[in-house]
Every structure is written in structure tokens, then in C-alpha cells.
N, C-alpha and C positions, 0 to 999 in steps of 0.2 A: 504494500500500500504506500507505506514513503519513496519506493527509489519510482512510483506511479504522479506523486505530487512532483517531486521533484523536479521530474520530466516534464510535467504539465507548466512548473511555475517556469523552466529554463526556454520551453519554448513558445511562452507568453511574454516571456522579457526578449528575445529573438524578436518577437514579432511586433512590440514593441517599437523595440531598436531599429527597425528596417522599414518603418510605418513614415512614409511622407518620402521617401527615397527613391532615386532609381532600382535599387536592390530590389523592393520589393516587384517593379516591372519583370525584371531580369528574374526572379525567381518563380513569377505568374508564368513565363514563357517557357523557362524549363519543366517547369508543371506539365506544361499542354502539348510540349513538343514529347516529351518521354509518354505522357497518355494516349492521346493517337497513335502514336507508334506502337505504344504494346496492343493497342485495339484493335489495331490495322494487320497488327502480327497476327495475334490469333481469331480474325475472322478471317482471313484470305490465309493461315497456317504457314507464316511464313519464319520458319525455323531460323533461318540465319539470323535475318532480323530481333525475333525474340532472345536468342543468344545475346547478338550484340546489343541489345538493353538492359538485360541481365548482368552481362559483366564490362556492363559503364559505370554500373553505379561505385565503384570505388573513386576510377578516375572522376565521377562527378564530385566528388566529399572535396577531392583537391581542387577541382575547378572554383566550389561554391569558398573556398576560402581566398582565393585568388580574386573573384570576382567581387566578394565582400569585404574585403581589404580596408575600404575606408569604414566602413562601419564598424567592423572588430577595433579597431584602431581609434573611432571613437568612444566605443564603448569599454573599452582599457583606460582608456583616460577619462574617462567617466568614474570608473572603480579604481582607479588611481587617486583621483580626486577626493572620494568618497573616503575613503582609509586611510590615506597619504599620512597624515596627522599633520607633524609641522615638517617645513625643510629645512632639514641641515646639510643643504649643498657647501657649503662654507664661501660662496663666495663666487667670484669668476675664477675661470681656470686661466 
């Protein structure tokens, strides 16, 4: 039941974080281009194709990190921000 909330609050803050973005365009299109595709796959039985949706999805986990780069990166310094406490950079370097 918690590692179920968990998942729910991380990808409520995801979507959040991605809410007013290009991301979330880019993530709407990946949606619908991987869903036709597997639909298209398995009404017209088209094995290769369903493979290669299949074993994208790794390569996609790296794409989606690549393509949401600013957002992760805002949202680091967002919880940078939040936790930081005080700076003790000491100064200019």
C-alpha cells in the first residue's frame, strides 16, 4: 500500500512539474505515437513492429530524461532550494 502512494504522490509531482511546459506536449505525442503503433500492430498482426515497441521502451526511459532535461533540472533546484538550509559557499572562488 505505501510503495502504491508513493508512486501515486511521485507521479503527481511529475505531472505537476511538467504542467504549463513543452514536456508535457512532447510526452502527449509519445503517448499516441507508441499507442497507434501497438494498435496498428496487433490489428493488422504485425510482429516486427510489436517487437520493436516492446523493446523501445528502455531506450525511451533515456530519451524521456534527455528530453526533460530542463524540467528535472528545474525541479533539482527547486528541492535544492527547499532543503539547501543556509550557504556556506564561502565566498567567490
Amino acid at each position: 500500500m505505501t510503495d502504491i502512494l508513493v508512486s501515486a504522490g511521485l507521479l503527481c509531482g511529475l505531472a505537476i512539474l511538467i504542467r504549463g511546459t513543452t514536456g508535457i506536449t512532447i510526452l502527449r505525442g509519445l503517448a499516441i505515437v507508441y499507442l497507434v503503433g501497438a494498435v496498428l500492430a496487433n490489428v493488422f498482426g504485425l510482429t516486427t513492429v510489436s517487437w520493436l515497441l516492446r523493446n523501445s521502451v528502455p531506450l525511451l526511459s533515456v530519451a524521456l530524461v534527455v528530453l526533460f532535461a530542463p524540467e528535472l533540472r528545474r525541479a533539482l533546484e527547486q528541492v535544492g532550494r527547499r532543503g539547501g538550509g543556509s550557504d556556506s559557499g564561502g565566498g567567490a572562488a
